[in-house]
C-alpha positions in Angstrom: -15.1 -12.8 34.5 -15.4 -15.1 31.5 -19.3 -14.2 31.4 -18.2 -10.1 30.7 -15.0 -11.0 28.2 -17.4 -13.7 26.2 -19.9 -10.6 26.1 -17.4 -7.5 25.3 -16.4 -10.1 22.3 -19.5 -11.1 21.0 -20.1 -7.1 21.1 -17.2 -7.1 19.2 -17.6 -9.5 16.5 -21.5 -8.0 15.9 -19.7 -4.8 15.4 -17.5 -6.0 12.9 -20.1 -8.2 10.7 -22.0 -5.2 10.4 -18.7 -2.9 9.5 -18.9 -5.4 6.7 -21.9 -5.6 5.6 -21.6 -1.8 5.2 -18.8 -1.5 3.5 -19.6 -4.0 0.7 -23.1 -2.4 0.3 -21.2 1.1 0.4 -18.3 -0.1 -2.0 -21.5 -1.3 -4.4 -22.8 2.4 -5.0 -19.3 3.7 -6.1 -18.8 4.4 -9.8 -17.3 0.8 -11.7 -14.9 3.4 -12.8 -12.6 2.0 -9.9 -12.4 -1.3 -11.4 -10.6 0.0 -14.3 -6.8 1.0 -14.8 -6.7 4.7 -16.8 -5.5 2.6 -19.6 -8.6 0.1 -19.6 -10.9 2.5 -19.5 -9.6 5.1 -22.2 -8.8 2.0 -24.6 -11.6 -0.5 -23.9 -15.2 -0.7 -25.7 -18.3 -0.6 -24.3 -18.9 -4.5 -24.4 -15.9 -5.1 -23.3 -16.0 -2.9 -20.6 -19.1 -5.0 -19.5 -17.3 -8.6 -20.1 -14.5 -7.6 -18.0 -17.0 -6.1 -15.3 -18.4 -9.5 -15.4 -15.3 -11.4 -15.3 -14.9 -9.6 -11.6 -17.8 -10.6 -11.0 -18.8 -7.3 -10.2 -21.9 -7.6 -12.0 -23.4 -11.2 -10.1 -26.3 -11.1 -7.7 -25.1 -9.3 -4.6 -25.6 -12.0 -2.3 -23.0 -14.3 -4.5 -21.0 -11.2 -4.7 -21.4 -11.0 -0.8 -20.3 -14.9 -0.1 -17.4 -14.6 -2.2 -16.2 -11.4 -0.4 -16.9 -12.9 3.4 -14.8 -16.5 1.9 -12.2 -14.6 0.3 -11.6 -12.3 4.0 -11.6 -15.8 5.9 -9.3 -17.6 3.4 -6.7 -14.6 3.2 -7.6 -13.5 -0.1 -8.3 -9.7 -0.3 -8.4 -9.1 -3.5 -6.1 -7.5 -6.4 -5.6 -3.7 -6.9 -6.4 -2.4 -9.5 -5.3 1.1 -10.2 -2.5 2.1 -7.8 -1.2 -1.1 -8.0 -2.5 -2.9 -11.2 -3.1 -6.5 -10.7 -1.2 -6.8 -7.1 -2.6 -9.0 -4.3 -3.5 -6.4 -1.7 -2.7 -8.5 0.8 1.1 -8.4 -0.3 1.1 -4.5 -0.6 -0.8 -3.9 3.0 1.6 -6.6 4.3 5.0 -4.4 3.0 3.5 -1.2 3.8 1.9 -2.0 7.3 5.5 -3.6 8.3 7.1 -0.3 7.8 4.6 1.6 9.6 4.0 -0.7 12.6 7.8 -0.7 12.9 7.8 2.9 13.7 4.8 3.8 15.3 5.6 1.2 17.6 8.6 2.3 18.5 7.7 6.2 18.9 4.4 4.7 20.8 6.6 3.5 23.5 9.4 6.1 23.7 5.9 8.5 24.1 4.7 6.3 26.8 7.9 6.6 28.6 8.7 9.9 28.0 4.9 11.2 28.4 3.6 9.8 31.2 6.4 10.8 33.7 6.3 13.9 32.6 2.9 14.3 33.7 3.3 12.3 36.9 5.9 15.1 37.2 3.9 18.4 36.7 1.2 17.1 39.0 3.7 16.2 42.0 5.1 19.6 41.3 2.1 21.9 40.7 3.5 25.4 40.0 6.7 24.3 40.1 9.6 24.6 37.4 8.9 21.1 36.2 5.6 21.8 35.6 5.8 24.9 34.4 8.4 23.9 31.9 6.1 21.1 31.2 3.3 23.1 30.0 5.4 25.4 28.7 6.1 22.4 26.0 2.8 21.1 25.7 1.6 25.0 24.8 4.2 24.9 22.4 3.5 21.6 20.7 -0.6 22.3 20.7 0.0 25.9 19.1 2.9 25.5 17.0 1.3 24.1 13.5 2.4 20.4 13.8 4.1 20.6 9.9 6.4 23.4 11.4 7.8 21.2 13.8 8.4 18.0 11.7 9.9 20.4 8.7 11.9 22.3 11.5 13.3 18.2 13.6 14.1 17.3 10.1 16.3 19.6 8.7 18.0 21.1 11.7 18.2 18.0 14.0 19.3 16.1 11.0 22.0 19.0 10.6 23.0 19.5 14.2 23.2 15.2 15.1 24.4 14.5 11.6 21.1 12.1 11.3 19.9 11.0 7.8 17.2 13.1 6.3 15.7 10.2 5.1 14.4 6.8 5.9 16.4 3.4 5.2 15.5 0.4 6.6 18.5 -0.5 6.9 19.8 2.0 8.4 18.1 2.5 12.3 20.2 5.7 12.6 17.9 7.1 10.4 14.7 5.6 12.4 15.9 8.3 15.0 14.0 11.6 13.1 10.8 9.9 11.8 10.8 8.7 15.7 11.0 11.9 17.4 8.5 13.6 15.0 5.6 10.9 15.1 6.6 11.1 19.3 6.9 15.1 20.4 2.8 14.8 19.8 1.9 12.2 21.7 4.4 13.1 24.5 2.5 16.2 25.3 -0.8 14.6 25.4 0.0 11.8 27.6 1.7 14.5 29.5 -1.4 16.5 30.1 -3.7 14.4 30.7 -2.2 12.6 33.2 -1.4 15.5 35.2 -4.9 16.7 34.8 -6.5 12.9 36.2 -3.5 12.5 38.6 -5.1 16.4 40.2 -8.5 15.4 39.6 -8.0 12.8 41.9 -6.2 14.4 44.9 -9.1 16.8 44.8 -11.5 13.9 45.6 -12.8 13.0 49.2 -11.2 10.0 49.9 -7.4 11.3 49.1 -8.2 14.1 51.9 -9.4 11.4 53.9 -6.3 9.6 53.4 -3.7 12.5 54.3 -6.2 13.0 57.1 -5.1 9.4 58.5 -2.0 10.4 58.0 -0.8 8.5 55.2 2.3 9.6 53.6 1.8 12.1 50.3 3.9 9.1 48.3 1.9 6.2 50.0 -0.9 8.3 48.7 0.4 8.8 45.0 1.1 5.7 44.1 -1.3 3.3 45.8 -4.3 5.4 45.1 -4.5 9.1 42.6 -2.2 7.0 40.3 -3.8 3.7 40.3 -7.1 5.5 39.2 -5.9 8.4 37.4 -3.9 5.5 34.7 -7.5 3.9 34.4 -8.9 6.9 31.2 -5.1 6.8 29.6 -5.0 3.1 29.9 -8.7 2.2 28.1 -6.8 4.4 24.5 -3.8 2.9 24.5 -4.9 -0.6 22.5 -7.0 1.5 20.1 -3.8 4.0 19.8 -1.9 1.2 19.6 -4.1 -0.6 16.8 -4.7 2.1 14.9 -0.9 3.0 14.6 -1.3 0.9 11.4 -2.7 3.5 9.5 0.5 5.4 9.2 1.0 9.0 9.4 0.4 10.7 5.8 2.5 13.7 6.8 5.7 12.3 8.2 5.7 9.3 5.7 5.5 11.2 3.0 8.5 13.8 4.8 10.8 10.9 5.3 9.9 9.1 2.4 9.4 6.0 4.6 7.1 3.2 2.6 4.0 2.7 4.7 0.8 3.0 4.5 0.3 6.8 5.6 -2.2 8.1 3.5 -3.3 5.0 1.6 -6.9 5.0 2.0 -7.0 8.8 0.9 -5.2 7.6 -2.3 -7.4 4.9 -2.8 -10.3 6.8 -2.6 -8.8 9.5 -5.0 -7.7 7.0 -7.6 -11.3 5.2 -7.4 -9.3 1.9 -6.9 -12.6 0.4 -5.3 -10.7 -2.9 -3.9 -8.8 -1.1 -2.5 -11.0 1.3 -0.8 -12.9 -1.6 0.6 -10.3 -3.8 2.6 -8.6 -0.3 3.9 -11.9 0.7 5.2 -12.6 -2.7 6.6 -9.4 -2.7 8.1 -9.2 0.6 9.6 -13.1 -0.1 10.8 -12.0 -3.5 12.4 -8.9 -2.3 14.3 -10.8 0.5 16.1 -13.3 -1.9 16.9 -10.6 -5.0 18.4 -9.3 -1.7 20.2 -12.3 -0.7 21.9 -12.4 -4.5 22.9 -8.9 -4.7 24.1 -9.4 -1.0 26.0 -12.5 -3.2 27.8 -10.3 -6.1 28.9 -7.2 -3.7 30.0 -9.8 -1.4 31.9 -10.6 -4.4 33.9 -7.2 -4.9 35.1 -6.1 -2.1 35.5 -9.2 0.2 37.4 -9.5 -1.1 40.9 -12.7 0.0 41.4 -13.9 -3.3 38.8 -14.2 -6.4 40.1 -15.3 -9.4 38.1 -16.8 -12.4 39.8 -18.9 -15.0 39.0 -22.7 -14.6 40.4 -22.4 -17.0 43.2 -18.4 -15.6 44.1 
């Protein structure tokens, strides 16, 4: 067991040095524009332009440029912003932002878990039923209805009908409720349809019939075995959903006018704020990475088909 976590790590950690290395060589072929405020760049000379370029160091060997980047991620030190937000420690604006959006996507992550996934354990114990046909009816809803439709349509006439806040305070968790419920009615339906597709996968398989043959009974049957391995593909995207709930959601943060960091790396990118651009992209890069790792590790837990023992167990 330790052998196949040490190696799904070491995977891991090869993945993210060379995430790295390409985003620093990638970062190096955008214009030095982005190291400039619009200010800087409309009043500054020529020379000047070049001292200050210098002063960054953006002009030093690219090896020296490429130990101070790897010390400064190690030690905690990101970098400044430059154009969204002149002269800031990136750190301290990722570290507001992402506290906002973790907050919530957190929370609607699990009210979709608990929501989602018995409502697709539902509509496959019911096939053609009225649970599962309301159940698809909602999911056919959600996947057709254009997604901005249904946030524009929660926010202004839930907040009207509940007497909810239209907006986002943080100190207010009444008004977490909306920003909740749209970031959730998404997720909801897919973990509600693809479980109820696995969970009837499953019972079509040989060795269900072969239970029910024996004459186990249809719940024995549901929960020891179709659920146990129809969990196993939802389970392995959870951490990476999980992780990459960091990025925020550009539409409903921007709806709700909630501070996170929906969006950001689009902004950066726009803005040419090249410090910027490269710790989001790192960032982002290295999350879906750990995920993939943690999907490994939870995979092996929770599929029942794995088993991890030494070589001489």
């Amino acid at each position: 067991m330790k052998r196949y976590y040490l190696s799904k790590l070491g995977q891991a950690i090869i993945t993210i040095t060379l995430v790295v290395l390409v985003v620093f060589a990638l970062l190096r072929f955008m214009p030095t524009a982005g190291y400039f405020s619009k200010e800087q760049w409309k009043d500054m000379s020529e020379p000047e332009k070049t001292a200050y370029l210098r002063s960054l160091g953006v002009l030093d060997p690219l090896l020296v440029q490429l130990r101070r980047f790897v010390t400064g991620l190690f030690s905690g030190d990101l970098g400044r912003s430059i154009v969204m937000y002149p002269n800031m420690p990136i750190a301290s604006v990722l570290g507001d932002k992402m506290a906002h959006s973790l907050l919530l996507n957190l929370l609607s992550w699990f009210f979709s878990a608990l929501i989602g996934m018995p409502l697709g354990l539902a509509m496959a114990s019911r096939k053609g039923g009225l649970t599962d046909k309301l159940g698809t009816l909602y999911v056919v809803i959600i996947r057709a209805v254009p997604s901005i439709i249904i946030h524009f349509f929660i926010q202004i006439y839930c907040s009207r009908w509940l007497g909810l806040p239209l907006l986002f305070y943080l100190e207010q968790p009444i008004s977490w409720i909306l920003p909740i419920l749209s970031m959730s009615i998404g997720s909801i339906a897919g973990y509600g349809v693809w479980l109820r597709r696995y969970i009837v996968d499953e019972e079509n398989k040989d060795y269900i019939k072969f239970a029910r043959v024996k004459g186990l009974s249809q719940r024995y049957i549901m929960w020891r075995h179709v659920l146990r391995n129809a969990i196993v593909p939802i389970a392995i995207n959870l951490p990476a959903d999980f992780l990459l709930m960091l990025s925020g959601s550009l539409v409903i943060e921007s709806m709700y006018s909630i501070p996170g960091t929906g969006g950001m790396l689009i902004k950066s990118i726009k803005a040419m704020d090249n410090p910027m651009v490269q710790v989001l992209v790192l960032l982002y890069g290295a999350l879906s990475v750990f995920g993939v790792f943690l999907g490994d590790v939870v995979v092996s837990f929770v599929d029942p088909r794995i088993k991890l023992v030494d070589s001489n167990g």
